[in-house]
ZAMARGU-4260 file (C-alpha; in steps of 0.2 Angstrom, whole numbers, plus 5000, padded with zeros to 4 digits):
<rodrens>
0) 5354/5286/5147 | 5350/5270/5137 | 5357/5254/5146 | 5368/5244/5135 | 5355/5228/5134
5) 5367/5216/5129 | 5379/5222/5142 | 5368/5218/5155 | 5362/5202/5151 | 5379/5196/5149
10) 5383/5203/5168 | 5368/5192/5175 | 5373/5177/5167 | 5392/5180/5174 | 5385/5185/5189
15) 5372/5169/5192 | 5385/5157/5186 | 5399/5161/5199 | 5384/5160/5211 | 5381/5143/5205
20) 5401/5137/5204 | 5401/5144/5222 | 5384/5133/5227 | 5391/5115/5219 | 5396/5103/5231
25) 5412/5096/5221 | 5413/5079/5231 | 5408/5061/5223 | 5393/5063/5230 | 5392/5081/5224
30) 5395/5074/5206 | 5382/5062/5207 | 5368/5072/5213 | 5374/5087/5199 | 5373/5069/5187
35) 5356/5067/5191 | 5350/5084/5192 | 5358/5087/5173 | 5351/5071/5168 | 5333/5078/5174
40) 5337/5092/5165 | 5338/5084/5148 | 5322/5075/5151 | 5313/5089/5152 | 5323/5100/5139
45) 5316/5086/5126 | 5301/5084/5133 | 5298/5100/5131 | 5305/5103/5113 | 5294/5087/5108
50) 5279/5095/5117 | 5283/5110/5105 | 5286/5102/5091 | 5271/5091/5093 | 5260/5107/5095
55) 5265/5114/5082 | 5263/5101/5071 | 5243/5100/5080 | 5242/5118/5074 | 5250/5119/5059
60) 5244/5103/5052 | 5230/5093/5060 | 5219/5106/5065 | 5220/5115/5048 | 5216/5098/5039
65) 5202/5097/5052 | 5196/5114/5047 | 5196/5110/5032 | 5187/5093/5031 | 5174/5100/5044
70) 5170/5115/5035 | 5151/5119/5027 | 5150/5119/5010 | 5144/5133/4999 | 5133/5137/4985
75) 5150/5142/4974 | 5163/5130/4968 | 5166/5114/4978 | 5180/5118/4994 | 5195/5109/4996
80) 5192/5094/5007 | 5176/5100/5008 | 5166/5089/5020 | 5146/5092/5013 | 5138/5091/4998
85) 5135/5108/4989 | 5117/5104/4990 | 5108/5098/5006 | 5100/5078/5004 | 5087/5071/5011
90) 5097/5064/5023 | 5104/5079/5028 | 5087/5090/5029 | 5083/5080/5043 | 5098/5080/5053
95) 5093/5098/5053 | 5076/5095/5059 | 5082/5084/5073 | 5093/5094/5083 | 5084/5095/5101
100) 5096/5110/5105 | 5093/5119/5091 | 5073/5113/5092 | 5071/5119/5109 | 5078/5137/5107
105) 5070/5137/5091 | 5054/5135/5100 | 5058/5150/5112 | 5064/5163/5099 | 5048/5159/5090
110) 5037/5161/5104 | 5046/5179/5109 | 5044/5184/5093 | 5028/5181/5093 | 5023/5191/5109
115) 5029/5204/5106 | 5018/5207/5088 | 5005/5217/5096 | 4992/5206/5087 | 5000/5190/5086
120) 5004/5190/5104 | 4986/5192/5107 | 4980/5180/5100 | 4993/5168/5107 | 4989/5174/5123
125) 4972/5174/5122 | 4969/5155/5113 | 4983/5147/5120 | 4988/5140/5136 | 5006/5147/5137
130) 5002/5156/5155 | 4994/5142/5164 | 5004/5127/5159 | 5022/5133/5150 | 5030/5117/5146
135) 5013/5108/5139 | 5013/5123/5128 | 5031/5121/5123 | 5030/5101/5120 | 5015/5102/5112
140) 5021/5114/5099 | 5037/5100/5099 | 5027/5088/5096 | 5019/5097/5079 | 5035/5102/5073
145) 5040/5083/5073 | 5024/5074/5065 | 5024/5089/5052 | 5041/5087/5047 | 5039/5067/5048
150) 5023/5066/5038 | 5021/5061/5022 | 5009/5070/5009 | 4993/5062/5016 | 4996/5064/5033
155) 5002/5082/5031 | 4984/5082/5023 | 4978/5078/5039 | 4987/5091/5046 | 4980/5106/5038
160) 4965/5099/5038 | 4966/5099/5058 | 4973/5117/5059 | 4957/5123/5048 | 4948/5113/5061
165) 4951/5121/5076 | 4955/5141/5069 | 4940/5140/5058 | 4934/5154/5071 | 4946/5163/5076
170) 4945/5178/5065 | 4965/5181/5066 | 4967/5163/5058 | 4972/5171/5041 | 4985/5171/5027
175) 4994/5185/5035 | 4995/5175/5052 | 5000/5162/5045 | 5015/5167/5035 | 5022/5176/5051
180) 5020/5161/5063 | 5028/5152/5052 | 5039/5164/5046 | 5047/5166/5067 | 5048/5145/5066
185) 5057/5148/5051 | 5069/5160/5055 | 5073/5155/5072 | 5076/5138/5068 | 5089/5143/5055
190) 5095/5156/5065 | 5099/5144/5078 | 5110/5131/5067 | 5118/5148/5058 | 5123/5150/5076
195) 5129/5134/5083 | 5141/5137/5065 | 5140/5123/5054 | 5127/5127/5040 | 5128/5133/5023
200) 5117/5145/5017 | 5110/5133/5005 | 5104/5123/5019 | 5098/5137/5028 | 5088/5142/5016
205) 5080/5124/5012 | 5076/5125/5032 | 5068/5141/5030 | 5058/5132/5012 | 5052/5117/5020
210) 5043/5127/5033 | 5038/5139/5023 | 5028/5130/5010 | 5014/5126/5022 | 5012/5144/5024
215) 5001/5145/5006 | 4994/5127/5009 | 4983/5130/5026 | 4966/5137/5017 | 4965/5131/5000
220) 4959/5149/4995 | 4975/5153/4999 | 4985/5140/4987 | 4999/5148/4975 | 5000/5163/4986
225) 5017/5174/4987 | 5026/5167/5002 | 5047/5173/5008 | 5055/5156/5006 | 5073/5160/5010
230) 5081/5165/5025 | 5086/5184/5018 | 5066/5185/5012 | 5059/5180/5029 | 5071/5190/5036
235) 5066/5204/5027 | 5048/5203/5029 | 5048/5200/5048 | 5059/5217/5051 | 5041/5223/5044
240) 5032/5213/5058 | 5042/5216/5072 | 5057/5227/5079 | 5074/5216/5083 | 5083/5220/5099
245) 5070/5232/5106 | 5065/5235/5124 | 5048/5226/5118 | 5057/5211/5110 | 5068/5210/5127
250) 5054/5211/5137 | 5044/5197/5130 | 5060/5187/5129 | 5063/5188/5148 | 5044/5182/5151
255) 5045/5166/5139 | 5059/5163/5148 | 5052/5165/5164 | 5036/5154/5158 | 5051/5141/5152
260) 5061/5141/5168 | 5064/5127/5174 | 5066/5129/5194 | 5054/5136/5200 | 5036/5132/5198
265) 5021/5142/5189 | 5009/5147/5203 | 4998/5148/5190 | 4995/5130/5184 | 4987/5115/5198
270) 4998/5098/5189 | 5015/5094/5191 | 5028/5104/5181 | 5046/5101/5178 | 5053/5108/5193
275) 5065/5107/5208 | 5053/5096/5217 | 5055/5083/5203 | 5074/5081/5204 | 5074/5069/5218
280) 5063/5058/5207 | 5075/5059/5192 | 5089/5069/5198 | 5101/5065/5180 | 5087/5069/5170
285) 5083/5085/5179 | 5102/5091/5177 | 5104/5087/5159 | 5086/5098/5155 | 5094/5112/5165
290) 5109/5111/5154 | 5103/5111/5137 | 5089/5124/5142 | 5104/5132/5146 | 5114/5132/5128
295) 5095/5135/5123 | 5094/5150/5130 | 5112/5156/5125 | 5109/5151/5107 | 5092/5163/5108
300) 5104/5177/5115 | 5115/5175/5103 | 5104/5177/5089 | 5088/5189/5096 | 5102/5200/5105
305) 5119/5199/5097 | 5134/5199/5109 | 5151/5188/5113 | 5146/5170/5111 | 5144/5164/5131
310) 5157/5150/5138 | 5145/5134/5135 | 5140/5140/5120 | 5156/5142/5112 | 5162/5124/5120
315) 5149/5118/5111 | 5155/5125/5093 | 5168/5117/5094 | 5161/5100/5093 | 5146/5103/5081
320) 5156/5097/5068 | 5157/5081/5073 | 5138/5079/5078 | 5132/5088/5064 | 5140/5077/5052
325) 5140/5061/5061 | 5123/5064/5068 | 5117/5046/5071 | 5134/5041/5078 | 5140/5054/5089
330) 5129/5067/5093 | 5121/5063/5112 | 5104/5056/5111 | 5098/5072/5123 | 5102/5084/5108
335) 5091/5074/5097 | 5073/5079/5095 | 5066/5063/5099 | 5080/5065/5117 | 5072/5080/5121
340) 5055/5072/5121 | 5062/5061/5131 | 5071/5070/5143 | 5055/5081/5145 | 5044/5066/5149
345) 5057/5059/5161 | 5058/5077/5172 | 5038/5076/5169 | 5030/5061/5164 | 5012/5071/5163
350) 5019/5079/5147 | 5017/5061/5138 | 4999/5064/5136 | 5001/5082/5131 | 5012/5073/5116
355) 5001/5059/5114 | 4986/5071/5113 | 4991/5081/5096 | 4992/5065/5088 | 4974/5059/5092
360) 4967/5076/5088 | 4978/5075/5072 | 4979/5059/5065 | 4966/5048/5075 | 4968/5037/5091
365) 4974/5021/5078 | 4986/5030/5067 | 4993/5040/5083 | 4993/5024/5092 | 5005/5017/5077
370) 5014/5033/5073 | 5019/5036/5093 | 5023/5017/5094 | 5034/5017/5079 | 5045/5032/5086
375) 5047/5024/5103 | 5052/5007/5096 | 5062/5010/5079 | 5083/5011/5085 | 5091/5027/5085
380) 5104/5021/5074 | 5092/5016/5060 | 5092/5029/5048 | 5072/5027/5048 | 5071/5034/5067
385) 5074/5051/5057 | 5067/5052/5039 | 5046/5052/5035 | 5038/5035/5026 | 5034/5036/5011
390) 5021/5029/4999 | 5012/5012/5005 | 5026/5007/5019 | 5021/5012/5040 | 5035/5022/5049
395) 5037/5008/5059 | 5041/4994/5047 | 5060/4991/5048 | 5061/4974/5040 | 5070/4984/5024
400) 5079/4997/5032 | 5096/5002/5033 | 5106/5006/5048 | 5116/5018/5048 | 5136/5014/5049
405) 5148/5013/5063 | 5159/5028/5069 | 5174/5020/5059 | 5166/5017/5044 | 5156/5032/5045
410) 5173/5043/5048 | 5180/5032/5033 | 5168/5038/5023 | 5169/5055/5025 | 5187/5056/5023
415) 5187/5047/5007 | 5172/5060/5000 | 5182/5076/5006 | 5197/5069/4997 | 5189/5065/4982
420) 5179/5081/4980 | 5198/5089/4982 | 5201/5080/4964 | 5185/5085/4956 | 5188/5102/4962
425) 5204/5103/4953 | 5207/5110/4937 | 5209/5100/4919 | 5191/5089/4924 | 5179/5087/4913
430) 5163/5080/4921 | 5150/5073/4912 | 5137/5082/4904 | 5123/5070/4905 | 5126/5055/4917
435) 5116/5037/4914 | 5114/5025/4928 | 5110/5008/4927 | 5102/5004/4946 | 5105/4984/4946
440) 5106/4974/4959 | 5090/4981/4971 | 5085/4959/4971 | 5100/4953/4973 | 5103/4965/4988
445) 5087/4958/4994 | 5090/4941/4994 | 5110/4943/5003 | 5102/4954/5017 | 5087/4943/5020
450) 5075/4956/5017 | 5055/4950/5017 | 5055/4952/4998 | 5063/4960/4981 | 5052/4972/4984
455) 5059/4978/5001 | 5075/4979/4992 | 5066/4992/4979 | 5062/5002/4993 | 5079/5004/5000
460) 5085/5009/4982 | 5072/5021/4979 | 5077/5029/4995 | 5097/5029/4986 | 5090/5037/4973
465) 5087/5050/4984 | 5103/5053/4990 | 5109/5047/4972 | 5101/5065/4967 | 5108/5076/4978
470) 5129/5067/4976 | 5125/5071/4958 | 5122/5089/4958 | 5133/5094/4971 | 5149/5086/4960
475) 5143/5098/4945 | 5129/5086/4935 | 5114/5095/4932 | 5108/5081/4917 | 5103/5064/4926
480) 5093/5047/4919 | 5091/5033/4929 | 5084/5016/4921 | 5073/5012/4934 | 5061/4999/4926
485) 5064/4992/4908 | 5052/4983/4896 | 5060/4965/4900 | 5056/4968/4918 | 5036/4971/4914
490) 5034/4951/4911 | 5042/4949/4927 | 5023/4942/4939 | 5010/4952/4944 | 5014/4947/4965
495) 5032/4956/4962 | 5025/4970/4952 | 5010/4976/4958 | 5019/4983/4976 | 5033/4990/4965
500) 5021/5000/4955 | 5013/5006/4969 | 5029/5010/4978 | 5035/5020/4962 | 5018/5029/4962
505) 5021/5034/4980 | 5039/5041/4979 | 5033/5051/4962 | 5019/5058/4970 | 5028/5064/4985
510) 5044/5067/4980 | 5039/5076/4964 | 5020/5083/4969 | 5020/5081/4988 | 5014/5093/5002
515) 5035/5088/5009 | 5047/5096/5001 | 5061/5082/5005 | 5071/5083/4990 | 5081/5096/4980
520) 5072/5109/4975 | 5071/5116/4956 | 5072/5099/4949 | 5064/5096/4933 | 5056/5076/4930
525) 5053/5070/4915 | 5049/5051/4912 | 5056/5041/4895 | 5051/5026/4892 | 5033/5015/4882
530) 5021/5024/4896 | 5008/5013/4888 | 5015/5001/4897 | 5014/5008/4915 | 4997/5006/4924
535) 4987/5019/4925 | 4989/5027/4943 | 5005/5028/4938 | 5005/5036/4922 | 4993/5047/4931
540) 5006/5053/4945 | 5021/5055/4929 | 5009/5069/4921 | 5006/5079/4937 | 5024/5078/4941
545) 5031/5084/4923 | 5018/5096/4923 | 5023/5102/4941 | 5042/5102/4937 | 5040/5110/4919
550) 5046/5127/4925 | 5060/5122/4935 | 5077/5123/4924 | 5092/5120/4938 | 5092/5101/4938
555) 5085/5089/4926 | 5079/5071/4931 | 5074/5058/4917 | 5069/5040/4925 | 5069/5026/4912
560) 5051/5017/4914 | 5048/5004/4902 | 5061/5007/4894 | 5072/4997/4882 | 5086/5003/4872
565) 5082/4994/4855 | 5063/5001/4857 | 5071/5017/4857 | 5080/5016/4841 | 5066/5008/4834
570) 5056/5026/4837 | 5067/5036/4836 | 5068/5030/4816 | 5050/5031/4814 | 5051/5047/4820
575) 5065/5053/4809 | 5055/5045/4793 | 5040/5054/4798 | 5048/5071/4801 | 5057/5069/4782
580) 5038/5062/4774 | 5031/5078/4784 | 5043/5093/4781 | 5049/5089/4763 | 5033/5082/4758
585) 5041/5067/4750 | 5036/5047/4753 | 5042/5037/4765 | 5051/5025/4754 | 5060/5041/4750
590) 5062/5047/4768 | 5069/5030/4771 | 5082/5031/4757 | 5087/5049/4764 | 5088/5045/4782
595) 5103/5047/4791 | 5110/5044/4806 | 5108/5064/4811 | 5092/5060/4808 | 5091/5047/4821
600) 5102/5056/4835 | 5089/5071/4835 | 5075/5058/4839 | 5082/5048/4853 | 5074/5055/4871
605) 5090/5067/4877 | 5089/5075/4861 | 5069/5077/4860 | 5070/5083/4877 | 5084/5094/4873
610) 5096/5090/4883 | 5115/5083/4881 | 5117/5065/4874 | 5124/5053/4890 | 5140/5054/4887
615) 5144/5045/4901 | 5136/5029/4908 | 5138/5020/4927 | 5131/5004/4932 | 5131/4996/4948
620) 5130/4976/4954 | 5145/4972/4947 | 5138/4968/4929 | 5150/4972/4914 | 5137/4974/4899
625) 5123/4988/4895 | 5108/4978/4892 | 5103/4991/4879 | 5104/5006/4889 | 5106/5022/4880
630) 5111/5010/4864 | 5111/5023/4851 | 5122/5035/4864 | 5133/5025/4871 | 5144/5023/4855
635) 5155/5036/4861 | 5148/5036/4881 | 5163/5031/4892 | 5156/5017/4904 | 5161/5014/4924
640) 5155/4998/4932 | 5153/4997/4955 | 5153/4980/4962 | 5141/4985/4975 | 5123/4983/4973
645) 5111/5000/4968 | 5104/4999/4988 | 5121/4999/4995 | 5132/5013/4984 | 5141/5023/4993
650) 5144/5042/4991 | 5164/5037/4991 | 5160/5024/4975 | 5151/5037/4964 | 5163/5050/4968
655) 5178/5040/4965 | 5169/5033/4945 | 5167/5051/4941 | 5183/5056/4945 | 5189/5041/4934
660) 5177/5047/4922 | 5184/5067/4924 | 5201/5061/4918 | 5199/5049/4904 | 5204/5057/4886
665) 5191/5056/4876 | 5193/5053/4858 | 5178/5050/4848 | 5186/5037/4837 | 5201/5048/4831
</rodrens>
């Protein structure tokens, strides 16, 4: 028979309360003591309630917000509160390159993978010294990774040339070989951030291109070459190569690991490895290597053999947020690239010359020396300690560069971009079709931050420019021109002008033609402007990066070189006057009479080029006038003006113009 539910509760509370009446001690001091025991009572009863209520506030509100401001972006429309740019920058591309975690497993998933190709892991095995010295193997191939990724066009020259150098007689040094070392490299670096959890797959797959497009450059028979440069395509084409999750791939896994365990020695190699017998020596250092070869080696599980995420592992997901996106301010220097080399030389300090070793043989004992000095002596918190030089200027001059922001002004910073992104995201906003930009203020910058000339303040605002690109397109404008140089600034002297010309041939060549990909991909560059003005080398590098870029049709980039915006009306007129005298055979005193100013618009550079005419202009430094930018355009152009200089924009600043810009009513004149 069913028992009668709310017959019997309401017996057990009758019941324990006339045990209760029975147990109360009804005397003053009876009172008193029941006084204070009620009083506790209440305490806790709130206490509780606000613990409740507190928790679900956390749950319902702050950790939601958190997911939300934390969360990747992706390639489709922008996310509320998302916290990344749709498109990975320059900045960001080398956050993802200096994750020691994600290195170091990397390395291992690579090597496994390799092993277990029948021919690949020959050859490997056979011209390598994996088996007698493990962890020289491993650092070694760090230490590669790190000065290719650094390197600018010229010395990533030097890098090739070094790796023809010492294969040239290897007969399995070929194309093939090359695309599937690189290809593991590839994958298991992307596969190992796609697991810590916090990258899109537009920035997987830039992972995956950067390494990638030296696969085609290593023989120069080989250049233009077919190569996978997405993660899905090397995904793809290594199922070909090997066989995922097989006894063979476990199997080789298990001996890298072995070769890579750090406590028990090789009885294999004669010097000292990184072993127990070192952790008297350096005992912190030993402990936090055992650690992060640890989460290395649960990351590796996680992707070569697919199972419920381990403890650490999972502890440590929870804070990648946080050090992937404030990666110079909170991420632990031992998860760095440059800390694992560190950490490595500290259990083993034999391991330096291994390091020091691939620079000689690569770049020469002075431009190693320099190069290795530079890493150990520029601050962690300067965004130069993570980024390749570029052009003229040595990694290791910092007299220009910018440090990176504090934690609060950093967390600012963020918050402000996710909440402005939330705007833009929102319906009714109409974004410009073709944005101008007025970069003032890169001398002025100079002089306030004591910088060792204007032309170090040119440097720091060619390297905005680069982050300039990528706020840009991931806000939804695809049509750029930036003024970079204009005709009044050629009679400016030679001592000023000759290092900005170089500089600008520099960051052309490499960002535009270069052996590094370091910028968005599928731009297309075009320069406007009197190019008889420019000096020749630099002329020269404009043609070969038009002519690189003239298939590319996602982004289009226009710098302003010599430019003046009366010039340009002047041509564009004599343009419009010869295209009448040409295509209606009539004279030109004629064309003249007939011109109109439809006739002029088509001949300004948007229209030529044809793209969108600015209808939108932003200038920074603070000054309220044109100048003569876009002067035919910007009739109907809506104009924003920033107080802060060119070199010191923030992403907040530009976010917040264009979502001014987004929501003014444009009439045209009507």
């Amino acid at each position: 028979m069913r028992m009668d539910t709310t017959k019997l509760c309401g017996n057990i509370v009758s019941i324990n309360m006339e045990l209760l009446v029975d147990a109360i001690d009804f005397t003053d001091s009876g009172i008193l003591k029941l006084s204070k025991f009620l009083t506790l009572v209440w305490v806790a009863s709130v206490l509780t309630i606000w613990v409740v209520i507190s928790y679900q506030f956390l749950v319902r509100s702050i950790i939601p917000f958190l997911r939300l401001i934390l969360a990747p972006s992706t390639c489709g429309e922008v996310e509320v509160f998302s916290w990344r740019n749709k498109f990975p920058s320059f900045d960001n591309m080398h956050t993802f390159f200096d994750r020691g975690d994600a290195m170091l497993a990397a390395v291992l998933m690579a090597i496994s993978m390799q092993l277990s190709n029948e021919e690949a892991g020959g050859f490997l095995l056979a011209h390598s010294n994996i088996n007698t010295h493990p962890w020289r193997r491993l650092i070694r191939t760090l230490a590669f990774i790190r000065m290719t990724v650094r390197a600018n066009s010229a010395e990533r020259t030097q890098i090739i040339a070094w790796l023809n150098r010492i294969h040239s007689n290897i007969r399995l040094f070929r194309f093939e070989t090359n695309i599937f070392i690189l290809a593991t490299i590839a994958y298991a670096l992307a596969k190992a951030h796609q697991t810590l959890g916090c990258a899109a797959d537009v920035e997987l797959d830039a992972v995956v291109s950067a390494i990638m497009s030296m696969a085609d450059k290593i023989n120069f028979e080989d250049r233009g070459k077919q190569v996978p440069s997405s993660l899905k395509e090397v995904e793809k084409y290594l199922s070909t190569q090997i066989t995922f999750q097989s006894p063979a791939m476990a199997k080789t896994f298990d001996y890298t690991l072995g070769l890579a365990n750090v406590t028990k020695s090789s009885s294999k190699t004669q010097e000292i490895s990184i072993t127990a017998r070192t952790f008297f020596r350096r005992p912190w250092a030993w402990i936090k290597l055992f650690l992060l070869r640890h989460l290395a080696v649960e990351i590796c599980y996680s992707v070569l053999f697919p199972k419920r995420p381990a403890l650490s592992l999972s502890v440590v997901r929870l804070l990648q947020p946080l050090w992937y996106h404030l990666h110079y301010n909170m991420c632990p220097q031992a998860l760095t690239l440059d800390g694992l080399f560190d950490l490595l030389i500290a259990c083993d300090p034999s391991l330096e010359e291994a390091v020091h070793g691939v620079y000689v043989e690569v770049l020469g004992e002075e431009h190693a020396a320099r190069t290795v000095e530079a890493v150990q002596n520029v601050p962690g918190r300067t965004m130069r300690a993570h980024l390749p030089h570029i052009g003229s200027y040595s990694a290791g001059d910092t007299r220009w560069d910018s440090v990176h922001p504090s934690l609060k002004e950093a967390v600012t910073e963020h918050l402000k971009c996710s909440f402005y992104r939330a705007r833009l995201s929102s319906s009714g906003k109409k974004l410009p079709k073709h944005l101008g930009v007025i970069m003032d203020g890169n001398r002025r910058y100079s002089k306030e931050n004591h910088l060792g000339s204007v032309v170090d303040g040119h440097q720091v605002g060619a390297r905005k420019l680069l982050q300039f690109m990528s706020w840009s397109f991931s806000a939804g404008i695809n049509n750029l021109t930036l003024w970079a140089l204009s005709d009044d600034n050629l009679k400016r002297g030679g001592d000023e002008l000759g290092p900005l010309f170089t500089m600008m041939t520099g960051y052309i060549t490499e960002i535009m033609t270069g052996n590094t990909p370091i910028a968005i991909i599928d731009i297309r560059f075009r320069v406007v402007g009197d190019r008889s003005l420019l000096p020749e080398k630099l002329r020269y590098a404009v043609e070969v990066a038009e002519k690189s870029t003239q298939h590319n049709r996602k982004f289009n980039l226009q710098l302003a070189l010599g430019y003046g915006g009366r010039a340009e009306v002047v041509r564009a007129v004599k343009e419009a006057v010869k295209r009448r005298v040409r295509d209606e055979s009539i004279t030109t005193e004629e064309a003249v009479e007939q011109l109109s100013a439809a006739d002029v618009t088509k001949h300004v550079y948007s229209a030529e080029l044809g793209l969108p005419e600015i209808d939108a202009i932003l200038r920074t430094s603070g000054e309220k006038r044109l100048s003569g930018f876009a002067l035919w355009e910007s009739q109907a152009a809506e104009l924003c003006f920033i107080e802060r200089h060119w070199p010191s924009l923030k992403q907040s600043d530009f976010l917040r113009s264009i979502m001014d810009l987004s929501e003014r009513q444009r009439r045209f004149g009507t």
